[in-house]
C-alpha positions in Angstrom: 0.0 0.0 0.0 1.1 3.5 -0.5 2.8 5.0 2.3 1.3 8.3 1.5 -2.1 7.2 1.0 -1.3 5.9 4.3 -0.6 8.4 5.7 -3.3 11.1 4.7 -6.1 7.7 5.4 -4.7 7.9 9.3 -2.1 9.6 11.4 -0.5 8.4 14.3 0.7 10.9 17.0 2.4 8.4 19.8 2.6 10.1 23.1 6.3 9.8 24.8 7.1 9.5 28.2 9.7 10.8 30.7 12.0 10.0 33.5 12.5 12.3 36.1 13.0 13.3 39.4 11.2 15.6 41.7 13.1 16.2 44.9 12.7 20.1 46.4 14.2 21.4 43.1 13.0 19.7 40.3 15.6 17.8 37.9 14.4 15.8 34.9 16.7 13.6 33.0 16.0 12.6 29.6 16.4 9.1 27.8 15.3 7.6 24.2 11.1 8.4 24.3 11.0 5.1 23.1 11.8 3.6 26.0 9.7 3.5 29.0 10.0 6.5 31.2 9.0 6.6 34.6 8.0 9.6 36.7 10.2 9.2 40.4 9.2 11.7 43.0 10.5 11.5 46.4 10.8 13.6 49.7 14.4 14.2 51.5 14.7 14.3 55.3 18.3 15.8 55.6 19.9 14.8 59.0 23.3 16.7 59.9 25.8 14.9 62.1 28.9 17.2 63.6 31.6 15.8 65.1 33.7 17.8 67.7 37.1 16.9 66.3 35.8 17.6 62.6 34.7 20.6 60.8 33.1 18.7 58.4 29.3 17.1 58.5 28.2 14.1 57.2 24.3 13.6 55.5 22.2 11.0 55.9 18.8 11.1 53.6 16.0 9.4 53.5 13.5 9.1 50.8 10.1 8.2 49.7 9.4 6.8 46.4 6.0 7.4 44.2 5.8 6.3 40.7 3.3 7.4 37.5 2.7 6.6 34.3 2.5 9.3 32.0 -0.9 10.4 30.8 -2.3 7.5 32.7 -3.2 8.5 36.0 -1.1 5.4 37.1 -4.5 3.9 36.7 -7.5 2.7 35.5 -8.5 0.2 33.0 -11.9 1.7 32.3 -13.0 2.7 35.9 -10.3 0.6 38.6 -7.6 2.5 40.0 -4.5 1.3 41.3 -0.5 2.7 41.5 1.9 1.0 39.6 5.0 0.6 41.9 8.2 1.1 40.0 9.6 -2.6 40.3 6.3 -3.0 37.5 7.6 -0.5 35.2 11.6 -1.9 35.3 9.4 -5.3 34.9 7.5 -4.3 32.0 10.4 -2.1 30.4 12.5 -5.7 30.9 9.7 -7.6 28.8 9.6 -5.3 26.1 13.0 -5.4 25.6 13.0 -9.2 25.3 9.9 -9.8 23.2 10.9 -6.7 20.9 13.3 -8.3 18.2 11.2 -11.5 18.3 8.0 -9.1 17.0 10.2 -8.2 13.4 7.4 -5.3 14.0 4.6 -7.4 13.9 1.5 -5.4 14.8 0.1 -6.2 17.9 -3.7 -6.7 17.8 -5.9 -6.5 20.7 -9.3 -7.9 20.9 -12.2 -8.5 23.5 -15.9 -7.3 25.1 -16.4 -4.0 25.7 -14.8 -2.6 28.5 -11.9 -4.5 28.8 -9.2 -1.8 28.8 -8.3 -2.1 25.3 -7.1 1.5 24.8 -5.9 1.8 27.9 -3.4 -1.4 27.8 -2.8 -0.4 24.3 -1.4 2.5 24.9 1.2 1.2 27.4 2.1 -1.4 25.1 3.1 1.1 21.7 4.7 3.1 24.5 7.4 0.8 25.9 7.4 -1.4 22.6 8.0 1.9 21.1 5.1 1.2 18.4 2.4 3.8 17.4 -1.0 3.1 19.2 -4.2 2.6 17.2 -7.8 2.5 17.6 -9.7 1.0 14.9 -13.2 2.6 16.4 -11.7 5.9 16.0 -10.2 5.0 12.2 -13.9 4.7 11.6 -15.0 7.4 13.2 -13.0 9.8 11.3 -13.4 7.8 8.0 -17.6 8.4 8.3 -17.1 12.6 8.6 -16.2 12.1 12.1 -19.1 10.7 13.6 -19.2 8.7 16.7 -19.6 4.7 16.9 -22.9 5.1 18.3 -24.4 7.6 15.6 -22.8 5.3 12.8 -24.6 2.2 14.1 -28.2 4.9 14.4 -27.6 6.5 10.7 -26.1 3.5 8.9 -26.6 0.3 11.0 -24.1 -2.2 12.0 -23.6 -3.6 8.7 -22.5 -0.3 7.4 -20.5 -0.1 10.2 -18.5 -3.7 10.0 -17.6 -3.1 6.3 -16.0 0.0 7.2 -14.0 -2.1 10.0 -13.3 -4.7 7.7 -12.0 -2.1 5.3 -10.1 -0.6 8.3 -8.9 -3.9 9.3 -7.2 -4.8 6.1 -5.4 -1.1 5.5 -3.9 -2.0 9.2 -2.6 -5.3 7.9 -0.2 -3.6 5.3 1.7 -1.8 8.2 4.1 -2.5 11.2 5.0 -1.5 14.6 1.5 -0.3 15.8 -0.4 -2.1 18.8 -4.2 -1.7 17.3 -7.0 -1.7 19.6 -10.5 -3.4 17.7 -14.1 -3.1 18.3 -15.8 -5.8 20.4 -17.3 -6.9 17.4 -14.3 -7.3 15.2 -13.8 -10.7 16.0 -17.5 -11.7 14.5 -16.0 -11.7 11.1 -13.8 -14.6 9.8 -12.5 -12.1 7.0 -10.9 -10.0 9.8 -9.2 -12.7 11.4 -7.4 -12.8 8.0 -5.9 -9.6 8.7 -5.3 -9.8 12.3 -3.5 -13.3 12.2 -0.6 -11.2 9.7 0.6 -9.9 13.2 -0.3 -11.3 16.9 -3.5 -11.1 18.8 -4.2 -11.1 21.9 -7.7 -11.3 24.0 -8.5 -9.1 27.3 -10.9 -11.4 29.0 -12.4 -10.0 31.8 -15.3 -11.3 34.0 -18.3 -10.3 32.3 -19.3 -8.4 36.1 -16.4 -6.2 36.2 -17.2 -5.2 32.6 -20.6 -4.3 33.5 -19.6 -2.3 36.4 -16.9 0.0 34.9 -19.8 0.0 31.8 -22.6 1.1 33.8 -20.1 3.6 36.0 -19.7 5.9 33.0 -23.0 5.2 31.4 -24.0 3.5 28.1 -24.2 6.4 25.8 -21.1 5.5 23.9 -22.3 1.9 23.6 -25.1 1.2 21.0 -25.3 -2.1 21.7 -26.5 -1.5 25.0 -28.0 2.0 25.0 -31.6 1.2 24.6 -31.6 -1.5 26.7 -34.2 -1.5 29.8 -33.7 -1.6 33.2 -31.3 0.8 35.7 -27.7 0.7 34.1 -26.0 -2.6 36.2 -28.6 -4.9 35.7 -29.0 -4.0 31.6 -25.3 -3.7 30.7 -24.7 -7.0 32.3 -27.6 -8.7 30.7 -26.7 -7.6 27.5 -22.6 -8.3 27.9 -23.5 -12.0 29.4 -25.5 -12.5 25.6 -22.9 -10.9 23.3 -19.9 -12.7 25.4 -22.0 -15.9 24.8 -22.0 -15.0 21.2 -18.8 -13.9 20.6 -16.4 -16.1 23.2 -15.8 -18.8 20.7 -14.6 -16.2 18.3 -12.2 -14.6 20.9 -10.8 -17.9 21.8 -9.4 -17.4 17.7 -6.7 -15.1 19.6 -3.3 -16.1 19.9 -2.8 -15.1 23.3 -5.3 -14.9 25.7 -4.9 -12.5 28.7 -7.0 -13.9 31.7 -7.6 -11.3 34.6 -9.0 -13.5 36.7 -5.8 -15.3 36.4 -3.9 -12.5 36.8 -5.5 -11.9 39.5 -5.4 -15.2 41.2 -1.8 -15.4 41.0 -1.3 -12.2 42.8 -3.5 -13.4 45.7 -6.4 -10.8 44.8 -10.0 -11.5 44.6 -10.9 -8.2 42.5 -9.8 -7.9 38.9 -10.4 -3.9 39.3 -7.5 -3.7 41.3 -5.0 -4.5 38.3 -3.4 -1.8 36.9 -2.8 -1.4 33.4 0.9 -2.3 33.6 0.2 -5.7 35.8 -2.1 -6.7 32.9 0.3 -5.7 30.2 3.2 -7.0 31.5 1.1 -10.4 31.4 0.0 -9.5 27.9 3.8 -9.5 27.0 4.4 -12.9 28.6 1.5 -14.4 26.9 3.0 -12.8 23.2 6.5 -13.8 24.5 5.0 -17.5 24.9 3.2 -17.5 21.6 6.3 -16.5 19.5 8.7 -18.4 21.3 6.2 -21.7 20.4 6.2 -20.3 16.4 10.2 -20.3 16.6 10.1 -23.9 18.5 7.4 -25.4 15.1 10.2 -23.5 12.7 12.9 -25.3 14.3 11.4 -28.4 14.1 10.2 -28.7 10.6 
């Protein structure tokens, strides 16, 4: 394909990140934006100790350590909240570097209900892969005059709107180095899993309850699959999430990887997926495409 048709059909605009530090005085130090920058903030407590027979003093500080993730407010998927010690980020900046050369800049395709984080994994993945992010509902979007998903689906219907995500799907397939977040529906069509397959999927799946409350936290509006359903917002969105996962979890199960939070969260001892931050869950996204490719190099070497 073109690069400049490309180009002018969708732009990517990547957001870096930094490392710094923020003692009293602030002092930022800055590395290659396309590694994974942390912001470190910490407090000094200065202690002097003289000495009689000396004239000089020695220090003693002590310090506390905070860490975010820039332009995630160290975060949510969706609606949970939760800090992301740094340990995570030198773990997930540690992954990236492993699985990196083993991509050849494969895209990165993530896929599941609703609600799962998505975006919000997505973008820490392009950032510490250093890939572009992409969201395939906002490719549409801006392909149909700018309207939103949900007046697409009310002016045009859902066919109209699948065609233009197949067609989306398959311009994606011709490029490289971009983690691409799809529509909860994109997995419906055995046509896109043609064009997904050219890089390496991964499914988000989350408990259908903790997709219904971060859903029915923000409200449905967004969502035409689930804005005219009755009933107060809980009981509706969950309804309507426990049919189209019924429909649609043999189709996610065509993923490469599959990213399990109630896994994820089992191992870690918690009972709540929406305690997981965004790095915990991509840092097991990475492990699960780290698994996959390592199992395509083990079939290669033994054909």
């Amino acid at each position: 394909m073109d690069a400049k048709a490309v180009q002018t059909w969708f732009q990517f605009q990547p957001k870096n990140l930094f490392v710094g530090t923020k003692p009293s005085s602030s002092v930022t130090l800055s590395r290659n934006p396309k590694n994974l920058r942390v912001i470190v903030s910490f407090k000094l407590n200065q202690h002097h100790h003289a000495r009689p027979s000396k004239i000089c003093r020695r220090t003693t500080t002590s310090f506390e350590l905070s860490s975010s993730y820039h332009d995630l407010p160290a975060s949510t998927v969706e609606s949970g909240s939760c800090r992301a010690p740094v340990d995570e980020q030198l773990v997930l900046k540690n992954k990236s570097q492993d699985i990196r050369p083993r991509l050849n800049g494969r895209c990165i395709y993530l896929v599941g209900m609703m609600g799962s984080g998505k975006t919000t994994v997505g973008k820490v993945l392009s950032q510490v892969l250093g890939y572009s992010f992409c969201d395939c509902d906002s490719l549409i979007e801006e392909e149909v005059g700018g309207n939103s998903v949900a007046d697409i689906f009310k002016h045009h219907g859902e066919a109209f709107f699948r065609d233009k995500e197949t067609e989306a799907l398959q311009k994606l397939s011709l490029m490289h180095r971009l983690v691409i977040s799809t529509g909860g529906g994109a997995v419906t069509r055995p046509i896109n899993w043609k064009y997904m397959h050219k890089g390496v999927s991964v499914w988000l799946d989350v408990p259908v309850e903790a997709l219904a409350q971060r859903i029915a936290a923000v409200g449905t509006n967004s969502r035409p699959l689930l804005h005219y359903e009755a009933g107060d917002a809980y009981t509706r969105t969950f309804m309507r999430l426990s049919a189209l996962f019924e429909e649609r979890s043999e189709a996610y199960a065509n993923a490469n990887t599959r990213v399990s939070l109630e896994n994820i969260a089992a191992k870690l001892g918690q009972g709540d997926v929406s305690s997981l931050s965004p790095i915990t869950i991509a840092i097991e996204a990475l492990e699960q495409i780290e698994g996959f490719v390592k199992g395509e190099d083990g079939c290669y070497a033994g054909s």
